[in-house]
C-alpha positions in Angstrom: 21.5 51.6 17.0 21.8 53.2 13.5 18.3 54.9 12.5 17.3 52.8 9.8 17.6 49.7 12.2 15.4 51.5 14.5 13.2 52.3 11.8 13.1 48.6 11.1 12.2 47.9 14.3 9.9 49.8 14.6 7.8 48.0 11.5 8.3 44.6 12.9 6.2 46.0 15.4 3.8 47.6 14.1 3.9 44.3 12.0 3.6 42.2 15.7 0.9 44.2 16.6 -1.5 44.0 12.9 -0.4 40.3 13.0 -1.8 39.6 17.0 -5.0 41.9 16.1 -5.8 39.6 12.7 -5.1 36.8 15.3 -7.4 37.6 17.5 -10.4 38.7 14.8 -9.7 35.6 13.2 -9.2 32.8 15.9 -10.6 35.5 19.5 -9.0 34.8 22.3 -9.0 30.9 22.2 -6.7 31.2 19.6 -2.5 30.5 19.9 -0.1 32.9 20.5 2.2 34.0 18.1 4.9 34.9 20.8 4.7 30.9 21.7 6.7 30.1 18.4 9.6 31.8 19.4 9.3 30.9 23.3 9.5 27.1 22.8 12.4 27.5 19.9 14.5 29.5 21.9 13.8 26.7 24.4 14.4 23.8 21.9 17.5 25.3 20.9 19.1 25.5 24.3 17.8 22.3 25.5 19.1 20.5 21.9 22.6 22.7 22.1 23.0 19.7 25.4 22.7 16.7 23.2 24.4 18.0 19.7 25.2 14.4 18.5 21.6 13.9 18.4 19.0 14.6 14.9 16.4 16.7 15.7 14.0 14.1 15.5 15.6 11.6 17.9 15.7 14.6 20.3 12.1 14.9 20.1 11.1 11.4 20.0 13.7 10.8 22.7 12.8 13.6 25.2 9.7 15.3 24.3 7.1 12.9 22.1 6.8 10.0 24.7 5.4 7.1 22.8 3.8 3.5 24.5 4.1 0.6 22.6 2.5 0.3 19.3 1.9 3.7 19.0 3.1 6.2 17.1 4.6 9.0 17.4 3.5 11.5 14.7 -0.3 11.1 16.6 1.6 12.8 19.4 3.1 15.8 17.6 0.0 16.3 15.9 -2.2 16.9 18.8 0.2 18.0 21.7 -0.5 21.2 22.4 2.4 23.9 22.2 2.1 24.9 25.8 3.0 21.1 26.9 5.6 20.6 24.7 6.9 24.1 26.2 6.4 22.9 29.3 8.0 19.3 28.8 11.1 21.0 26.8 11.6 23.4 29.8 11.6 21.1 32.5 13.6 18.9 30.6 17.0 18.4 31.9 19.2 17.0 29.4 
């Protein structure tokens, strides 16, 4: 790896580490994980790559946001937590 990539890497680190510090001074340890963003996009990504013909919202209405009748499904995304959608995008099998 060239040096200045290194040297870039080795902000986005140092960057990583302020942010998760602020993170934890702000919100202590009840608060979300930064890491979890790119976790459960990595995740949506692979899972989504299985159904291309699909629009990102079908996908997540179809297989993620599980909606009963009359209900809808923006409540859902709102207040689902980011470890359950993790969890319900990767045992999803597509």
């Amino acid at each position: 790896m060239p040096p200045r990539y290194k040297n870039i890497t080795n902000i986005v680190q140092m960057v990583n580490v302020q942010l998760e510090k602020a993170m934890n001074k702000k919100y202590g340890k009840l608060g979300r994980d930064p890491k979890r963003i790119e976790r459960v996009c990595r995740t949506l990504c692979h899972k989504w790559m299985q159904r291309p013909d699909q629009r990102l919202g079908q996908f997540l209405l179809n297989y993620i946001f599980e909606v009963e009748d009359g209900e809808h499904a923006s409540c859902h995304m709102f207040y689902q937590e980011d470890d359950e959608t993790e969890k319900t995008l990767t045992d999803l099998e597509v």
